[in-house]
C-alpha positions, 0 to 999 in steps of 0.5 A, a space after each residue: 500500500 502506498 503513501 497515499 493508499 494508506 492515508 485514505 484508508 480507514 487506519 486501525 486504532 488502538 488504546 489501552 491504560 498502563 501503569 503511571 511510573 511518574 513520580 509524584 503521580 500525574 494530575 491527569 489520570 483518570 483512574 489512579 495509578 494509571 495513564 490512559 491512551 486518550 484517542 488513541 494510537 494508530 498501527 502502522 504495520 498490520 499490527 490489527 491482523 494480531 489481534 488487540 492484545 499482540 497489537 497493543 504489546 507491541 505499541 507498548 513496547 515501543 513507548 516503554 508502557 508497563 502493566 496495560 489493560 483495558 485494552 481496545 483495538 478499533 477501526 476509524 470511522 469515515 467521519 474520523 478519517 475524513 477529518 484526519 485527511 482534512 487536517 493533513 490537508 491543511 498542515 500542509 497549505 500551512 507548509 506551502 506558506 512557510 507555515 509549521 511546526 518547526 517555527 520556534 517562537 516565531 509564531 
């Protein structure tokens, strides 16, 4: 799948809560002692054909998240992925007017 295959597709998401190792524990976490995955995490990598828990192993190993549970595993709707394409969109018209992240304070 190409570039642009990939981004009109409706992308496989995964979330999950893991243990929080801050210390003092975070003000945002909504069930004590843990952190939650908020809207999620998208896969890149087929991760969805493993299955929830696979999928979300490998997502935590990759963000060094310890102890996950409440794991969930969905795919975008087309209403989520035709605002993702809509934001692409527009960061990249910011892009083409020299607009973007990498502005520092200049904004």
């Amino acid at each position: 799948m190409n570039r642009e295959e990939q981004l009109n597709s409706r992308r496989w998401k995964i979330s999950y809560t893991y243990r929080c190792t801050c210390d003092p524990e975070c003000y945002w976490t909504k069930v004590p002692g843990r952190h939650s995955g908020g809207s999620g995490t998208f896969l890149n990598n087929g991760e969805e054909a493993l299955g929830a828990e696979a999928a979300a192993a490998i997502v935590a190993d990759q963000f060094r998240h310890v102890d996950i549970a409440d794991i969930r595993m969905w795919q975008e709707s087309a209403e989520e992925r035709d605002a993702r394409l809509a934001l692409h969109r527009s960061q990249e018209a910011d892009e083409k007017r020299g607009v973007h992240w990498a502005m520092g304070g200049a904004n």
